[in-house]
DRENLOMI-581343 format. One record per residue (C-alpha): x, y, z; residue number from 1; residue in one letter. Coordinates in steps of 0.2 Angstrom, whole numbers, plus 5000, padded with zeros to 4 digits. Each point is the difference from the previous one (the first is absolute). Layout:
N
((X; Y; Z); NUM; 'a')
...
This chain:
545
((5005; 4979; 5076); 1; 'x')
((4993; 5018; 4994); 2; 'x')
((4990; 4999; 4985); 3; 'x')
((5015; 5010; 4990); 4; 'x')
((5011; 4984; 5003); 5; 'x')
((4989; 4989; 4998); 6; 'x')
((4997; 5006; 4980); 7; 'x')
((5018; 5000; 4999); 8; 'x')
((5003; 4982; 5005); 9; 'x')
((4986; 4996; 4989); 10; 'x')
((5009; 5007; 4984); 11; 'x')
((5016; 4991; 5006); 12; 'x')
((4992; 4984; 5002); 13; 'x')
((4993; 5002; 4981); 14; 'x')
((5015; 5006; 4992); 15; 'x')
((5008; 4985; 5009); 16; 'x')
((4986; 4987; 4997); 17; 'x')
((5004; 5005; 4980); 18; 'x')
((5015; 4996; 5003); 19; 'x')
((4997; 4984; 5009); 20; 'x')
((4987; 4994; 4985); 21; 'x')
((5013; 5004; 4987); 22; 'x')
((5013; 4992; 5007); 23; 'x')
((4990; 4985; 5000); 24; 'x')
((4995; 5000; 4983); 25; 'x')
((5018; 5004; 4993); 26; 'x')
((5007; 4983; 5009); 27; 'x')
((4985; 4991; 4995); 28; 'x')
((5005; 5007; 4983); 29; 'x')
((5017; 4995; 4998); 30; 'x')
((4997; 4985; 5005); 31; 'x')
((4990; 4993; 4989); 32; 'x')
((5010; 5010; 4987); 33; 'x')
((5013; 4987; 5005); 34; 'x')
((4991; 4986; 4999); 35; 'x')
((4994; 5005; 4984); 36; 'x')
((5018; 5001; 4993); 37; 'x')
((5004; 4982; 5006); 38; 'x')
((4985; 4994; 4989); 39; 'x')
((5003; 5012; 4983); 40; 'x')
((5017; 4996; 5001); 41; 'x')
((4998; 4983; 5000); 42; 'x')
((4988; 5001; 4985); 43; 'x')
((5009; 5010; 4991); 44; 'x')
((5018; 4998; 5001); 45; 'x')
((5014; 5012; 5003); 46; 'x')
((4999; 5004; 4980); 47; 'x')
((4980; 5004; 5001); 48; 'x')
((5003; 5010; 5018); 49; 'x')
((5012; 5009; 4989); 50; 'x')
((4987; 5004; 4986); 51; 'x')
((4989; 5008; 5015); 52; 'x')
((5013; 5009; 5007); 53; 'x')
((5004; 5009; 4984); 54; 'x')
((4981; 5009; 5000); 55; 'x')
((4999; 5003; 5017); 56; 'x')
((5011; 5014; 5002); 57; 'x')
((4993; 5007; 4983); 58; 'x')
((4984; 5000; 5011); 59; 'x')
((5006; 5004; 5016); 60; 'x')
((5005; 5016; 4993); 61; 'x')
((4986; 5003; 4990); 62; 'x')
((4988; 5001; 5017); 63; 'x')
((5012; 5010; 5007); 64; 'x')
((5001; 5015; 4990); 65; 'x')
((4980; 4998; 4994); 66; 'x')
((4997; 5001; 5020); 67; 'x')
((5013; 5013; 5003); 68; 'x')
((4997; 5001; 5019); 69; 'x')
((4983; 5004; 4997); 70; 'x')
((4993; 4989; 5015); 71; 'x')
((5011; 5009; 5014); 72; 'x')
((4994; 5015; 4991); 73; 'x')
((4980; 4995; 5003); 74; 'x')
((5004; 4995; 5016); 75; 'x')
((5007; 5015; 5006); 76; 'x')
((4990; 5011; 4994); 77; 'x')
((4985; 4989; 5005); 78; 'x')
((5005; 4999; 5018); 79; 'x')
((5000; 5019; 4999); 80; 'x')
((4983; 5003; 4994); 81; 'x')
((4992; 4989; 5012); 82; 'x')
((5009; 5007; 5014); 83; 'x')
((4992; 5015; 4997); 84; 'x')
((4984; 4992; 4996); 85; 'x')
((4999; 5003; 4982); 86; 'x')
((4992; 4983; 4995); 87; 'x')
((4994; 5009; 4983); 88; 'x')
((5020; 5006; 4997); 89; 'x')
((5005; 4982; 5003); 90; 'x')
((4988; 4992; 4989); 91; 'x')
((5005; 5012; 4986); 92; 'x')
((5018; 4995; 5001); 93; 'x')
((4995; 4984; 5000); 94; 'x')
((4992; 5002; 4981); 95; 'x')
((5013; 5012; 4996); 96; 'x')
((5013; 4988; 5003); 97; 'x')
((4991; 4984; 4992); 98; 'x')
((4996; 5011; 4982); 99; 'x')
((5019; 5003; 5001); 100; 'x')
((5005; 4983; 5004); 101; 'x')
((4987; 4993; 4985); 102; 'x')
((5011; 5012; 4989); 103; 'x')
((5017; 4994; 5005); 104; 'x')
((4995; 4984; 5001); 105; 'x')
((4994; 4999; 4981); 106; 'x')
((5014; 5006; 4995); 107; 'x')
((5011; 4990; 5008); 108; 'x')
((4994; 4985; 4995); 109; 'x')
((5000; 5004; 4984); 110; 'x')
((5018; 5005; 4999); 111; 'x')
((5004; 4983; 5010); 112; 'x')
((4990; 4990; 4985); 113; 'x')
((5007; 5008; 4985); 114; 'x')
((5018; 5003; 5009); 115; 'x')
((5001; 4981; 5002); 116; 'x')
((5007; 4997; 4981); 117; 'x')
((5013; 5015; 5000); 118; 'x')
((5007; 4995; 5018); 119; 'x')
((5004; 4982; 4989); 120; 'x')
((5006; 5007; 4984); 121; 'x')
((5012; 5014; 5010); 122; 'x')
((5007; 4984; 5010); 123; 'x')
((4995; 5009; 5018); 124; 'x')
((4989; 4986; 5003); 125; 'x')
((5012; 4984; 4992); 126; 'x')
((4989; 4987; 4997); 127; 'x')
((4985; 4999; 4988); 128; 'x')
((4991; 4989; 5009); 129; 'x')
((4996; 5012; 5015); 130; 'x')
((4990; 5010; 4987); 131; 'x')
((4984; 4993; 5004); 132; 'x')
((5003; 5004; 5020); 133; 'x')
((5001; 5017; 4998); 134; 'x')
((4984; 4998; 4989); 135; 'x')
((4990; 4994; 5014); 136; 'x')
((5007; 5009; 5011); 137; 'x')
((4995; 5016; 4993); 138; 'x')
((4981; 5001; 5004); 139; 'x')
((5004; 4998; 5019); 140; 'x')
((5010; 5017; 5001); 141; 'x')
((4983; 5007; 4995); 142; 'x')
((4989; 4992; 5015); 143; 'x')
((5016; 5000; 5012); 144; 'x')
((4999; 5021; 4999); 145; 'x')
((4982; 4999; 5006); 146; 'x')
((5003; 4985; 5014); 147; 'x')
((5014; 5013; 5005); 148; 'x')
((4992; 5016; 5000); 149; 'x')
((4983; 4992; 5011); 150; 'x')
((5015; 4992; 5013); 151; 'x')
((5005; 5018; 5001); 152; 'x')
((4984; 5007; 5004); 153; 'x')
((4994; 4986; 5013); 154; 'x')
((5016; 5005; 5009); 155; 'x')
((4996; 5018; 5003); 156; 'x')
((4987; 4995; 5009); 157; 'x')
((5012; 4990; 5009); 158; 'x')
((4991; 4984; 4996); 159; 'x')
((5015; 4988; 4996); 160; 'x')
((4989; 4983; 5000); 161; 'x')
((4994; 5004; 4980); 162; 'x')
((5017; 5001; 4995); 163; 'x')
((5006; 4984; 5010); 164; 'x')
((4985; 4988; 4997); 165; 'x')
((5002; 5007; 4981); 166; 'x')
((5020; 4997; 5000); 167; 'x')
((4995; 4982; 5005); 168; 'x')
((4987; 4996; 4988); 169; 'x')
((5008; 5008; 4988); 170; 'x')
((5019; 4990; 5006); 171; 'x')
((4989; 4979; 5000); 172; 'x')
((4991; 5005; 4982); 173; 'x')
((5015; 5005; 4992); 174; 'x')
((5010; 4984; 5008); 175; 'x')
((4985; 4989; 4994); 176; 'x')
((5000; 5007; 4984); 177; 'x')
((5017; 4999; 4996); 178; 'x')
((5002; 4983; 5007); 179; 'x')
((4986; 4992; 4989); 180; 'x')
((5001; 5012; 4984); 181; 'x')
((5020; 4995; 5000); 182; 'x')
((4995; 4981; 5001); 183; 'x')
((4986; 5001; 4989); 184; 'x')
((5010; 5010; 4985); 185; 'x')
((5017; 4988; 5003); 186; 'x')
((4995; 4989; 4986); 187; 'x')
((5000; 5013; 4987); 188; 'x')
((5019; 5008; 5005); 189; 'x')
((5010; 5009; 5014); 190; 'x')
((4993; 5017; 4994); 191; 'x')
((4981; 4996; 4999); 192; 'x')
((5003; 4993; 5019); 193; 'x')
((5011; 5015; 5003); 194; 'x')
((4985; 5012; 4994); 195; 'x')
((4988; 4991; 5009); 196; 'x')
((5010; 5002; 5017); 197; 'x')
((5000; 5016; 4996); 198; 'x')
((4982; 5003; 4999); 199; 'x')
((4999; 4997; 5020); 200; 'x')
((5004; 5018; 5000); 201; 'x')
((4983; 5004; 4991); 202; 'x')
((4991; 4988; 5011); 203; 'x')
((5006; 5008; 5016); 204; 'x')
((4996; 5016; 4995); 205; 'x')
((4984; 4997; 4995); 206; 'x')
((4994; 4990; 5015); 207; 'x')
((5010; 5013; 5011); 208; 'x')
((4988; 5013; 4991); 209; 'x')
((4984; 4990; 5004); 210; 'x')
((5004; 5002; 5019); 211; 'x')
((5001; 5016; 4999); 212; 'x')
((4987; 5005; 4992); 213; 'x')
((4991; 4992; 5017); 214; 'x')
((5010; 5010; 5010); 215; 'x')
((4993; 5014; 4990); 216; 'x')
((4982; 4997; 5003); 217; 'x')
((5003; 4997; 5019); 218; 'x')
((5009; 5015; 5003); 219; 'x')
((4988; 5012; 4988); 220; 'x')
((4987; 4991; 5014); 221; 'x')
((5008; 5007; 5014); 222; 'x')
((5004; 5017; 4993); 223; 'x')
((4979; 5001; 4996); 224; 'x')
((4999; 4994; 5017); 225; 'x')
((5013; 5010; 5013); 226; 'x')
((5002; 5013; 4985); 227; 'x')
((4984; 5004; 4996); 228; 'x')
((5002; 5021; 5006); 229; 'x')
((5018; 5000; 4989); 230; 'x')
((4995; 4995; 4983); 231; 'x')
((4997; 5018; 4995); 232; 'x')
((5014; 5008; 4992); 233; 'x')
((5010; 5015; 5010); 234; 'x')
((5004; 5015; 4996); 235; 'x')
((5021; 4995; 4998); 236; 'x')
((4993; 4985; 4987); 237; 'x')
((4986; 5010; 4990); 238; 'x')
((5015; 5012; 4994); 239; 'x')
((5013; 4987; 4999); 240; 'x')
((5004; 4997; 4981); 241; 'x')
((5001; 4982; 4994); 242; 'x')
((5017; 5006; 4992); 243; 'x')
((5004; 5006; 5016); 244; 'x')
((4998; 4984; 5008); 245; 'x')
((5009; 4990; 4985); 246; 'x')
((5014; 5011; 5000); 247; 'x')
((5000; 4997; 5021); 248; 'x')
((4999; 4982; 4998); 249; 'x')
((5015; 4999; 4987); 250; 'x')
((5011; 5011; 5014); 251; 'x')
((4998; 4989; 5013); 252; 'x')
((4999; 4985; 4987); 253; 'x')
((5017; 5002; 4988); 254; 'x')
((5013; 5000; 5013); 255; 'x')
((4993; 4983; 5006); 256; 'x')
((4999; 4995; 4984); 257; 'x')
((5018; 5004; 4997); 258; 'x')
((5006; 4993; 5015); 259; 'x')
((4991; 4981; 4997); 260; 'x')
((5013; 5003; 4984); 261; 'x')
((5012; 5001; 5010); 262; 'x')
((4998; 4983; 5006); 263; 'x')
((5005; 4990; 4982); 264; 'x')
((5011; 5013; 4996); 265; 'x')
((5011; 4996; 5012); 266; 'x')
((4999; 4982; 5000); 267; 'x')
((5007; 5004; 4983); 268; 'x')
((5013; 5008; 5006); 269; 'x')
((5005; 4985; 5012); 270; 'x')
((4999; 4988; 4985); 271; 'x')
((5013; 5009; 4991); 272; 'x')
((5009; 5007; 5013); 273; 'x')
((5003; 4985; 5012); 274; 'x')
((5004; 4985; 4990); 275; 'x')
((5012; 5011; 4992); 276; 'x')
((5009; 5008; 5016); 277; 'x')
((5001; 4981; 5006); 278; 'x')
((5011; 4995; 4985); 279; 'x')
((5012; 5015; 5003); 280; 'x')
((5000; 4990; 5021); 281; 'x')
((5007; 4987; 4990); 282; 'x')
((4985; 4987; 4998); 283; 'x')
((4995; 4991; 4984); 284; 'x')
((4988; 5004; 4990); 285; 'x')
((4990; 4985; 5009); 286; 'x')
((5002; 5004; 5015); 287; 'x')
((4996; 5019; 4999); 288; 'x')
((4983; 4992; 4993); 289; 'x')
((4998; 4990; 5014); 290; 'x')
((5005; 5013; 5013); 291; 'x')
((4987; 5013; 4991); 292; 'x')
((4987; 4988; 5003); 293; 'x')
((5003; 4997; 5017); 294; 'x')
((4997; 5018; 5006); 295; 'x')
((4987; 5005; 4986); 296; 'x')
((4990; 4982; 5001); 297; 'x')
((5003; 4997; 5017); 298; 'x')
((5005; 5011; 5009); 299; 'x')
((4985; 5017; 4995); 300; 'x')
((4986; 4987; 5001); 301; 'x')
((5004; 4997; 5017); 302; 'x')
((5002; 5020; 5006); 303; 'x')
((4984; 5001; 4989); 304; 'x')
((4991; 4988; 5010); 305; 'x')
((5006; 5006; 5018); 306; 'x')
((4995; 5018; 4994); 307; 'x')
((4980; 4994; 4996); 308; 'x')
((4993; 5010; 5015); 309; 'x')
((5011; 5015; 4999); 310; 'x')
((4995; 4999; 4981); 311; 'x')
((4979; 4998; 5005); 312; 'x')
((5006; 5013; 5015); 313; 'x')
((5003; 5013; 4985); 314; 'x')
((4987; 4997; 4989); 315; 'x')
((4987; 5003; 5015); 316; 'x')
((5009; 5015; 5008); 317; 'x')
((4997; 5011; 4986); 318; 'x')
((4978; 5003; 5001); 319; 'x')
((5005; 5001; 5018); 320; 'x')
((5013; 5014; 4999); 321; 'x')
((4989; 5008; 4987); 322; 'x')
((4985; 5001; 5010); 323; 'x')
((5010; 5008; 5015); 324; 'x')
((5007; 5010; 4989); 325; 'x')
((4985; 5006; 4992); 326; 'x')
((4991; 5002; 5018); 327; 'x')
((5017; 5010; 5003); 328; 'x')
((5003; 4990; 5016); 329; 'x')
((5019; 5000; 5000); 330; 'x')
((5001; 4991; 5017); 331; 'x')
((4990; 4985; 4993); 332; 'x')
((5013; 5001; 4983); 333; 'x')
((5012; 5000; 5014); 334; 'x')
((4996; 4984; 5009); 335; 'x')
((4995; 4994; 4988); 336; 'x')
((5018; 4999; 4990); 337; 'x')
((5007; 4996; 5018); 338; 'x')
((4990; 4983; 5002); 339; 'x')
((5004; 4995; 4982); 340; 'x')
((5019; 5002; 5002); 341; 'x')
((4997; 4991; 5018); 342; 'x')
((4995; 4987; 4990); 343; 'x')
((5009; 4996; 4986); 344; 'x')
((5015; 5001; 5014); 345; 'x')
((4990; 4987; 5010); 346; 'x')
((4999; 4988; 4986); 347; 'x')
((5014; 5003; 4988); 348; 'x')
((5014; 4998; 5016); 349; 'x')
((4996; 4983; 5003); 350; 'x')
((4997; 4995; 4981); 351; 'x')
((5018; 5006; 4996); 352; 'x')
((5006; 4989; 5015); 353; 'x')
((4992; 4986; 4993); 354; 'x')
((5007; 5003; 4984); 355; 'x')
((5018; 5004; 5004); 356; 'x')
((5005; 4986; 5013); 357; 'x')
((4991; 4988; 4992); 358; 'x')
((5004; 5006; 4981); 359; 'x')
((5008; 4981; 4996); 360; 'x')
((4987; 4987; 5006); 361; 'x')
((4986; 5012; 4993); 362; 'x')
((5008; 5001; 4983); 363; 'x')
((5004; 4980; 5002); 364; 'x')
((4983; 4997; 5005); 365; 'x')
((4989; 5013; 4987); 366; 'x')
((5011; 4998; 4984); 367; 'x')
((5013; 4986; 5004); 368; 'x')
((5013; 5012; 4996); 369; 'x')
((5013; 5003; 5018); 370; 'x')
((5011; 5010; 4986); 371; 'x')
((4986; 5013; 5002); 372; 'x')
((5005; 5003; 5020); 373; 'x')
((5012; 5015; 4999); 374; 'x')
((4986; 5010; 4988); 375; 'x')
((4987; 4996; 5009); 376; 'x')
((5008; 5005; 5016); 377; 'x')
((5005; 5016; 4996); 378; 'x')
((4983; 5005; 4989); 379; 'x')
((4991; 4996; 5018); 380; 'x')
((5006; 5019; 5003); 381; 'x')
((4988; 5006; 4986); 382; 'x')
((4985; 4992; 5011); 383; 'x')
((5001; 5014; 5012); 384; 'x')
((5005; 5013; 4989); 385; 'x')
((4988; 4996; 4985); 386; 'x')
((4987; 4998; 5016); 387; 'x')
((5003; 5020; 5004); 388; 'x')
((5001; 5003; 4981); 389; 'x')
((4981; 4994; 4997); 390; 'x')
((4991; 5008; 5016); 391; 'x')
((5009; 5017; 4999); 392; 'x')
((4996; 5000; 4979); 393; 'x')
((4983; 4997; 5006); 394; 'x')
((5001; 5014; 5012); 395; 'x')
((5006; 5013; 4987); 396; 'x')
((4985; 4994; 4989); 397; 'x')
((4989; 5003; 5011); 398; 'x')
((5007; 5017; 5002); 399; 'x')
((4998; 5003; 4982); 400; 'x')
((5018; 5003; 4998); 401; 'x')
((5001; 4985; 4987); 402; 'x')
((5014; 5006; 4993); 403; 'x')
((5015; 4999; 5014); 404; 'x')
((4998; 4983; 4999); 405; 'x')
((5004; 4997; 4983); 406; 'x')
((5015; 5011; 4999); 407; 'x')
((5005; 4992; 5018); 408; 'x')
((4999; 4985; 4988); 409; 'x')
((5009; 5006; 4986); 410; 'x')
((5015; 5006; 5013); 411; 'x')
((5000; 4985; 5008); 412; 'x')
((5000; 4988; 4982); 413; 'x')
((5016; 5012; 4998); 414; 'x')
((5007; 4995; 5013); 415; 'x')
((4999; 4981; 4997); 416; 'x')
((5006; 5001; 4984); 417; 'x')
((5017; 5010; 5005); 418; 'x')
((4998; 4985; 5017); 419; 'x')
((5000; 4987; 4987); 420; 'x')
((5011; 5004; 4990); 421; 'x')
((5013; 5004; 5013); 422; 'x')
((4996; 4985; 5011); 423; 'x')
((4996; 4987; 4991); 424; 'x')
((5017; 5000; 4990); 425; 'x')
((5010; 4996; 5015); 426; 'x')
((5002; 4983; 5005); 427; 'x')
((5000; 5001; 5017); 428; 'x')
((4980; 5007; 4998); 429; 'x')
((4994; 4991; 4981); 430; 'x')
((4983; 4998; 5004); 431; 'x')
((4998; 5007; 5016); 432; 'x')
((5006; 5016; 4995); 433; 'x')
((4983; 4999; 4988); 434; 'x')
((4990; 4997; 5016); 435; 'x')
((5010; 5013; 5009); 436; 'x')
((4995; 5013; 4985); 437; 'x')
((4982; 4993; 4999); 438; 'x')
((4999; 5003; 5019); 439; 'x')
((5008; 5017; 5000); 440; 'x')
((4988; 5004; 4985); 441; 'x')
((4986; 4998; 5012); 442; 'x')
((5007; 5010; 5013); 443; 'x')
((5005; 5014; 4991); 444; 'x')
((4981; 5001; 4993); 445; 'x')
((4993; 4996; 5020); 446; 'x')
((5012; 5013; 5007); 447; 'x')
((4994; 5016; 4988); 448; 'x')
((4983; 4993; 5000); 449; 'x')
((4999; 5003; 5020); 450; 'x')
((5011; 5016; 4999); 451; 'x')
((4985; 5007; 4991); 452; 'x')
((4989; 4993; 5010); 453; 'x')
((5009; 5011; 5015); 454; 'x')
((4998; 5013; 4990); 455; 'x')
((4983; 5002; 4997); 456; 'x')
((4993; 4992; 5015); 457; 'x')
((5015; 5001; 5013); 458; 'x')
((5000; 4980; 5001); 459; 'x')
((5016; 4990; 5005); 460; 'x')
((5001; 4982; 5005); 461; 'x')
((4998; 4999; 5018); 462; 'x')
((5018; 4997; 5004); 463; 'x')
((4995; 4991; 5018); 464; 'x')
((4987; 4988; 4991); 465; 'x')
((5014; 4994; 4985); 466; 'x')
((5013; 4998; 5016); 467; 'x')
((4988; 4988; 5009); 468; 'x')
((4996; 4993; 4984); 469; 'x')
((5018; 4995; 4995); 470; 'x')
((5004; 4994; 5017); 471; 'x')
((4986; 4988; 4998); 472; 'x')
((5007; 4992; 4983); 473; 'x')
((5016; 4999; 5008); 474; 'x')
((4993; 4988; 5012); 475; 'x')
((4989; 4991; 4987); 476; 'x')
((5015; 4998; 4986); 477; 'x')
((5011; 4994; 5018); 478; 'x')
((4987; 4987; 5003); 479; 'x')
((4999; 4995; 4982); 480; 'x')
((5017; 4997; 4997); 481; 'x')
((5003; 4989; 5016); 482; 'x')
((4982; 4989; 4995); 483; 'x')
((5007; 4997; 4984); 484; 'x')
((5016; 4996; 5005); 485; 'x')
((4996; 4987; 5015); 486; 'x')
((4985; 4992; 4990); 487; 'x')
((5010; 5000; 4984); 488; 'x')
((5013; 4989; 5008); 489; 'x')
((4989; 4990; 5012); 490; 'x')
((4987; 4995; 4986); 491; 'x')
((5009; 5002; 4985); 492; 'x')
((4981; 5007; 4994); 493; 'x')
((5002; 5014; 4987); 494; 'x')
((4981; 5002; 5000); 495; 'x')
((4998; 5001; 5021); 496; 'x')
((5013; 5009; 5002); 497; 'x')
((4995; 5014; 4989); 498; 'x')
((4982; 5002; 5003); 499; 'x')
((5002; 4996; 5018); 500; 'x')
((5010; 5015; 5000); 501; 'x')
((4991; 5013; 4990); 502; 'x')
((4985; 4993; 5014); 503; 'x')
((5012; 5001; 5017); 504; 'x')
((5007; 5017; 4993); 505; 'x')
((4983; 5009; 4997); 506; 'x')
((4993; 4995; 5018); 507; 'x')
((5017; 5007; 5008); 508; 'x')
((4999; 5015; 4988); 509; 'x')
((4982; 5004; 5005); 510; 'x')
((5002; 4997; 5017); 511; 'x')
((5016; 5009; 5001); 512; 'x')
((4992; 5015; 4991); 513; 'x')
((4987; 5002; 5011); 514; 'x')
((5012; 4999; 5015); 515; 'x')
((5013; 5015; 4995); 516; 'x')
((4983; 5010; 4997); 517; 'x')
((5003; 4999; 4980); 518; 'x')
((4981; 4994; 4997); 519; 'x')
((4987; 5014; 5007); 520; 'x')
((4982; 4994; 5005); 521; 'x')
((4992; 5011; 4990); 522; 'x')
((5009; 4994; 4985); 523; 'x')
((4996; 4981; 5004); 524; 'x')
((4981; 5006; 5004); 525; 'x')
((4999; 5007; 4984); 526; 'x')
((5006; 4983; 4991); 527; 'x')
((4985; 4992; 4991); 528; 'x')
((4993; 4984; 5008); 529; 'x')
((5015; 4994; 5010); 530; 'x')
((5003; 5020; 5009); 531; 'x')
((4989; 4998; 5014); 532; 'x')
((5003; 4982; 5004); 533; 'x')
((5018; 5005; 4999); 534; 'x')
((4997; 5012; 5013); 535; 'x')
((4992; 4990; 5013); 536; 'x')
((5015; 4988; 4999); 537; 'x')
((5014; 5013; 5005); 538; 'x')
((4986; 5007; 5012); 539; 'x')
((5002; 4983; 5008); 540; 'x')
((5019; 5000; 4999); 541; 'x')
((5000; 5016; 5008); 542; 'x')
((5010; 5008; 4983); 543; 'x')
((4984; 5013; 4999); 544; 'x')
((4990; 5007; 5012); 545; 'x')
């Protein structure tokens, strides 16, 4: 192997091993985010879950605009000036960003606090009793800013194990927190218990920040250490305004911003929209409710969590396209972008298999609601669109072209509405034309995305690959459907047959990828920890050479 490849490999294996570590931490994550809704909710009631869920959005929102995209900004621009070994460049950004996020952050805060009272007396938020909530939860937009900003830094280094060991301390002291602040604070009334819940949020944050601040002193270690000869400031940085740099950050930063916007906004629109449409099918009131709740409460969470490594795939391709591109290397930008769409395929084909044939028992076995089947079913699309969606947005942002994708998004949010609207009111769709109109939103926002991806860096998915790819789930969702079926009626075991299944199916799936040449050595060799083992089994079997 010549030297040149070698250095490339070893910049794939990072940007993959990233990946890897945050997927990791995102499942470890949401699982004890589970977990921790199981015990709250039993302490608290479905009135005092309520009460929480009234603040959070008032939050939610607040540490989205008082970020406004900033992290991807830091780490773009970050990945850049170490690329070109401007160590002094990066740290300045760093501080830059930081004084900017102490700003934001204060003022945020502060408009969340005194906000709290108007939100009750203008009946946005309805009950009084969520006052004290928001209250608490106002301090925390001011120390989740800075947790957010230092995440966003440690990634354009490309060191994701900060923000995944920070994202599970953070996740156990916000679930220990709530779960003992809640119980404590039950004897004195729903809200004080509500509140106290609530102050899991400050708990995390803080914790999350400690770890991080570790991170920090390691990595200022190995700059002193590899860096030393880079810590003086070049000529590009010494003439670089600090306003110059803000008004850089904020480029890149605001169409992020606008697009994590996009996100509630249109879960708004759904929640007037689709209830609505349902009735005009000719369902009740009740049963529009119910329906909504399938595909909203059931259905997403599950496209959400077949999408967790696409979704880490994202956040770790940007640094890395940045870096390339700063080096101006376009062939690495290029393969680069082709392993990540490789990928997603390779994992988001098989999710949706798993999704769609066995839509039923899973939403049986997961929420005890078979009703939720058809939506289900048909939202198992959205895994492999949403899965192109994430990685070729990443992709963009690391271009710096930050604002296609948000446009992409708006267009595609159009769509969905007009989808919706049309789809759900006929009642041979009802809520699977939701689903449908969720999917196609994805797909419209995926398809421009890699349009512009062709565009700038003459891209397109490797037509051959997705081919071999497909043929592959095709024999996996085949096998599924005929395990289910024959163990379904032979053991009468809803559990057996449905995991036995997903397990049988994922063999045959690998196996058969590797066989129609869908999976390429150099891909599985770049796979953190489990590659090269990989590869000396389909070495054995003759699969590689």
């Amino acid at each position: 192997m010549t030297e040149t490849n070698s250095k490339t490999q070893t910049k794939s294996e990072k940007f993959l091993k990233g990946t890897f570590i945050l997927t990791i931490a995102s499942f470890v994550v949401k699982v004890i985010g589970s977990l921790n809704w199981i015990f709250v909710s039993r302490i608290l009631g479905g009135e005092g879950i309520g009460l929480y869920q009234m603040a959070f959005p008032i939050y939610f929102f607040a540490i989205t605009v008082s970020q406004a995209g900033v992290p991807v900004a830091i780490s773009i621009i970050t990945a850049e000036r170490v690329a070109l070994k401007d160590i002094f460049g990066a740290r300045r950004v760093f501080k830059i960003s930081m004084g900017l996020m102490l700003v934001t952050g204060i003022i945020f805060s502060a408009l969340t606090y005194f906000s709290a009272g108007w939100l009750i007396e203008m009946q946005l938020i309805r009950d009084a009793r969520a006052y004290m909530s928001v209250v608490v939860l106002s301090p925390t937009v001011f120390f989740v800013t800075f947790l957010a900003a230092s995440r966003g830094y440690l990634q354009g280094w490309q060191r994701m194990t900060p923000t995944a060991v920070s994202q599970i301390v953070e996740q156990i002291f916000r679930v220990i927190t709530m779960i003992v602040l809640a119980d404590l604070l039950l004897p004195w009334g729903l809200a004080y218990a509500a509140a106290g819940a609530s102050l899991g949020a400050f708990a995390g944050a803080i914790t999350g920040l400690i770890v991080l601040i570790y991170f920090h002193i390691r990595l200022n270690r190995d700059i002193e250490k590899n860096y030393a000869d880079y810590l003086q400031p070049t000529p590009q940085s010494e003439s670089e305004s600090t306003f110059s740099i803000i008004k850089r950050m904020f480029k890149l930063a605001l169409p992020v911003s606008a697009a994590s916007i996009m996100l509630p906004v249109v879960s708004n629109l759904d929640l007037m929209i689709v209830p609505q449409r349902l009735e005009v099918a000719g369902y009740s009131v009740h049963q529009a409710t119910e329906l909504f709740g399938y595909l909203n409460g059931m259905a997403v969470p599950l496209v959400n969590l077949a999408t967790i490594l696409t979704a880490s795939l994202a956040v770790s391709i940007v640094p890395a396209i940045s870096e390339s591109r700063a080096l101006k290397d376009t062939a690495r930008i290029f393969r680069q972008t082709a392993a990540a769409v490789r990928i997603s395929n390779f994992v988001c084909f098989p999710a949706f298999v798993i999704v769609f044939f066995l839509a039923t028992p899973i939403s049986s076995l997961i929420y005890n609601a078979p009703g939720a089947g058809p939506a289900v079913m048909i939202s198992a699309v959205s895994i492999i669109l949403l899965g192109l969606h994430q990685v070729s947005t990443g992709v963009l942002q690391g271009l710096g072209h930050t604002t296609i994708p948000m446009v992409n998004m708006i267009l595609a949010a159009m769509a969905k509405v007009i989808l919706n609207w049309t789809l759900t009111a006929m009642p041979e769709f009802g809520i699977m034309g939701a689903a449908w109109a969720t999917a196609a939103d994805m797909g419209v926002a995926a398809f421009i995305n890699l349009y512009f991806i062709y565009k700038y860096i003459g891209y397109k998915i490797e037509f051959g690959q997705l081919v071999k790819t497909i043929c592959a789930a095709a024999v996996m969702a085949a096998v599924v459907k005929i395990f289910y079926d024959f163990t379904i009626s032979e053991f009468q075991s809803a559990v057996f047959s449905t995991f036995g299944a997903v397990f049988v199916g994922c063999v045959v799936y690998v196996a058969a990828v590797a066989l129609f040449g869908g999976l390429l050595k150099e891909d599985m060799e770049r796979i953190p920890m489990i590659g090269k083992f990989g590869v000396k089994i389909f070495q054995r079997l003759g699969i590689f050479k």
